[in-house]
N, C-alpha and C positions, 0 to 999 in steps of 0.2 A: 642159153644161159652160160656165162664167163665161170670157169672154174676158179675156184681160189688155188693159187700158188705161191703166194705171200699174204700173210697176216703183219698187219701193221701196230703196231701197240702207242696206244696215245693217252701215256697217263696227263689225267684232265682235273684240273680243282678250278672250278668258275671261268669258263674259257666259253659260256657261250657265245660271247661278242665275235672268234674268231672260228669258232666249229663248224659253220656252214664252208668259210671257205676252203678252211681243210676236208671236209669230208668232198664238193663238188669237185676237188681235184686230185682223187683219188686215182690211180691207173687203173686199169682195166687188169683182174685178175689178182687186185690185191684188197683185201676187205680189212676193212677202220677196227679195230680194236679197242674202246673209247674206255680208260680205266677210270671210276669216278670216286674221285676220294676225298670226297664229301662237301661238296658242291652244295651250295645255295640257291644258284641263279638258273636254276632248271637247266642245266648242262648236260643231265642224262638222259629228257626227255627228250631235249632237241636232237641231240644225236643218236638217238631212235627213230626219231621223225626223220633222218636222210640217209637212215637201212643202215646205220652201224650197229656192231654186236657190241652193248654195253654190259661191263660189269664192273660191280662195286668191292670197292675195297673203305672197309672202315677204319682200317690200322692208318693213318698218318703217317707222308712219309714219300720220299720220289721212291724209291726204290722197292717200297710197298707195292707202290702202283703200278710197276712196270714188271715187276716180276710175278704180279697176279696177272698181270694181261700175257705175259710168258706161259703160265700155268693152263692159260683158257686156250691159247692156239693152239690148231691143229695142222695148219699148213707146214708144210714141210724146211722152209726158210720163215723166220722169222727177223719185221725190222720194226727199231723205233722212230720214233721221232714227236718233238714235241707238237703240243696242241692250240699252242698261241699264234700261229702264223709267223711267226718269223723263219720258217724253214718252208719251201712249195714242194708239195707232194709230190710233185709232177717230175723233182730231182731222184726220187726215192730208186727206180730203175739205177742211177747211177751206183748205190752200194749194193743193191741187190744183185745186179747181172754178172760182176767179179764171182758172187757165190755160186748162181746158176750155173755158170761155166767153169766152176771148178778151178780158178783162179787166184784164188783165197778164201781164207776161214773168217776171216773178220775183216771186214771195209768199214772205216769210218768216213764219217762227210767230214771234210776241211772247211769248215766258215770263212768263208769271204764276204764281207759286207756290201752289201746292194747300196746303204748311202750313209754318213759320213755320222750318224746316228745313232746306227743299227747296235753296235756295239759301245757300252757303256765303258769310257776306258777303265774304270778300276776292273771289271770283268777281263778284260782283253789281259790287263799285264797278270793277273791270275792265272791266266792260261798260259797266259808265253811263260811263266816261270814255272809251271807245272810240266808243261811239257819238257822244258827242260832238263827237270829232274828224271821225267818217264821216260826218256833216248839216255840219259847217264845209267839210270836204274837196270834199262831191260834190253837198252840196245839198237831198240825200233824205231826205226828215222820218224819220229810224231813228230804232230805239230802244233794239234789241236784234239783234245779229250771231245768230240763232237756229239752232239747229244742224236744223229742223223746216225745209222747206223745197222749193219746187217750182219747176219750169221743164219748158221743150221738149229733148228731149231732142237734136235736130239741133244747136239753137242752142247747148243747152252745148258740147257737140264742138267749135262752132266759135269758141268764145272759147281755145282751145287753154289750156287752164290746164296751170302749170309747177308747183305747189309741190307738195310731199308729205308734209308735216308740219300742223303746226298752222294754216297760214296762208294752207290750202285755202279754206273758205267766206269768207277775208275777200276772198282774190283773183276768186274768183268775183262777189262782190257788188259790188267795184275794176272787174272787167272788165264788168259787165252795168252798171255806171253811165255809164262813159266810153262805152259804146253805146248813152247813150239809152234803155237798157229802162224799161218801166214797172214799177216796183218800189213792192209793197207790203207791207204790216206786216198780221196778223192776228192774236187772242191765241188764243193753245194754253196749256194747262197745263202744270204743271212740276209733277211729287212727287220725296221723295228717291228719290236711282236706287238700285238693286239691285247689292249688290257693291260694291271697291274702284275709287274714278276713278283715272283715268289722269291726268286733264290738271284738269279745273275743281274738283276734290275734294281735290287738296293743293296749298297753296301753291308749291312744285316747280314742279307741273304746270299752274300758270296763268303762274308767271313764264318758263317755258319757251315758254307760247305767247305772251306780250306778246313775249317774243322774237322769233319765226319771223314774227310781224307785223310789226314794227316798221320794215324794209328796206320793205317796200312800202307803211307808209304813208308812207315820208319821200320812197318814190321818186314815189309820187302826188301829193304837197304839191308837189313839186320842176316837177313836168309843170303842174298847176293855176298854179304863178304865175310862169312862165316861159314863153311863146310857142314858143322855140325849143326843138323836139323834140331838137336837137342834144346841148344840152347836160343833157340827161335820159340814165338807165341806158338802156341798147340793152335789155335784155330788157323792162323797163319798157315800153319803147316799143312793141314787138312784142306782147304783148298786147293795150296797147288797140286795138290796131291792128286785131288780131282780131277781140277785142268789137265794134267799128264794122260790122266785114264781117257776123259773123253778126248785128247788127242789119236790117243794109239786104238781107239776102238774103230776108227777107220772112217769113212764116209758116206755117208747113205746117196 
C-alpha cells in the first residue's frame, strides 16, 4: 500500500464531467481531497467511486472549499489544484518536490497554455496586471497568482487565512510574502477546462474576483508604505502577523 505524502485539495462545485480524469491521474503517494460545495451533478459520489477522500462544505465560496479541504489533510505537505481539467495532475510533483527538498515554502505553477484557447483573454490580462502589482507590492518576481500550487501543511494553518471567496490564494501568497517565505514560480500547463467556469471563464466571474482581491491588495500597499501598523486594517494586520509566526516557527 502507497503511503500518503501529499494530500491534494480540489475544491469541486459540478465538476463531474472532468473528475475521473483528474482523479486517474493522480501520482502515486498523493491522495484527491474532493471539497464539495454543493454540487448537483452527483460530483461527490463519483469522486467516491475513484477512492477520493470527499468532504463537504456548505458555506459557498472558493476559498470556503479550499480551506475546508486544508482543515481535513493530514499529510504532511499539502497542494491544490483545480478540479476542471485544465491543470494534469501528473504536473503536481513539479510544486511539490521544491517543498520535499527543502527548497521553498511555497511553489506556485506558472500557466502556460497547452492551446491558443485555454486562456480566456480577459482572464489572462487580469493576471498580467495583478501580478504586476504583487512584484511592485511584495517584491516576488511573480508572474501568475496560479491556482496549482504547494506548501507545508503546519505552516499554512499557521498563517490563519480569513477569506472565503475568491481572494483565498491571493491572501495566502500576501501572507507567505509578509513572512519571508521562499516563494517560487514553476511552469505547469494549462488546457481549456472541462465544463462551465465559475469564476475565470466569464467575465462575471473574473470581475467578481478582481473584487474579493482588491481590499487586500490596497490593505497591503497601505502596510508596505506606511511604518505605522496603527494606521493599517486590524485584520490586515493580524495576518501578517501570523505569516511572521509560522515563518519563524521553523520547519517540520
Amino acid at each position: 500500500m502507497t503511503s500518503i505524502r501529499v494530500d491534494v485539495v480540489l475544491p469541486c462545485l459540478n465538476e463531474a464531467q472532468a473528475l475521473p480524469w483528474i482523479l486517474e491521474r493522480m501520482p502515486a503517494g498523493y491522495r484527491a481531497i474532493v471539497v464539495d460545495n454543493g454540487s448537483t451533478d452527483g460530483s461527490a459520489d463519483l469522486a467516491l467511486a475513484f477512492g477520493a477522500h470527499v468532504v463537504h462544505e456548505t458555506r459557498r465560496g472558493f476559498g470556503a472549499a479550499a480551506h475546508a479541504g486544508l482543515l481535513a489533510a493530514t499529510a504532511p505537505i499539502v497542494a491544490f489544484c483545480d478540479a476542471d481539467a485544465s491543470m494534469d495532475p501528473r504536473d503536481l510533483p513539479l510544486v511539490v518536490d521544491p517543498i520535499a527538498q527543502d527548497d521553498a515554502d511555497l511553489v506556485l505553477g506558472r500557466r502556460r497554455p497547452t492551446t491558443r484557447n485555454a486562456w480566456p483573454p480577459h482572464a489572462r490580462l487580469a493576471n498580467t496586471y495583478l501580478s504586476w502589482r504583487l512584484r511592485r507590492i511584495t517584491g516576488v518576481n511573480i508572474h501568475d497568482l496560479g491556482p496549482m500550487r504547494a506548501a507545508r501543511r503546519d505552516h499554512l494553518l499557521a498563517l490563519d487565512l480569513h477569506d472565503r471567496r475568491s481572494g483565498y490564494p491571493l491572501e495566502m501568497f500576501l501572507s507567505a510574502a509578509a513572512a519571508n517565505w521562499r516563494i517560487r514560480e514553476v511552469d505547469t500547463g494549462y488546457a481549456p477546462r472541462v465544463g462551465r467556469s465559475k469564476v475565470t471563464g466569464t467575465v462575471r466571474g473574473t470581475l467578481t474576483a478582481i473584487h474579493d482581491m482588491s481590499g487586500l491588495l490596497r490593505a497591503t500597499s497601505t502596510i508596505r508604505n506606511d511604518n505605522d501598523a496603527s494606521v493599517s486594517a486590524d485584520r490586515t494586520s493580524s495576518v501578517t502577523s501570523a505569516a511572521r509566526a509560522s515563518r519563524s516557527g521553523g520547519r517540520s
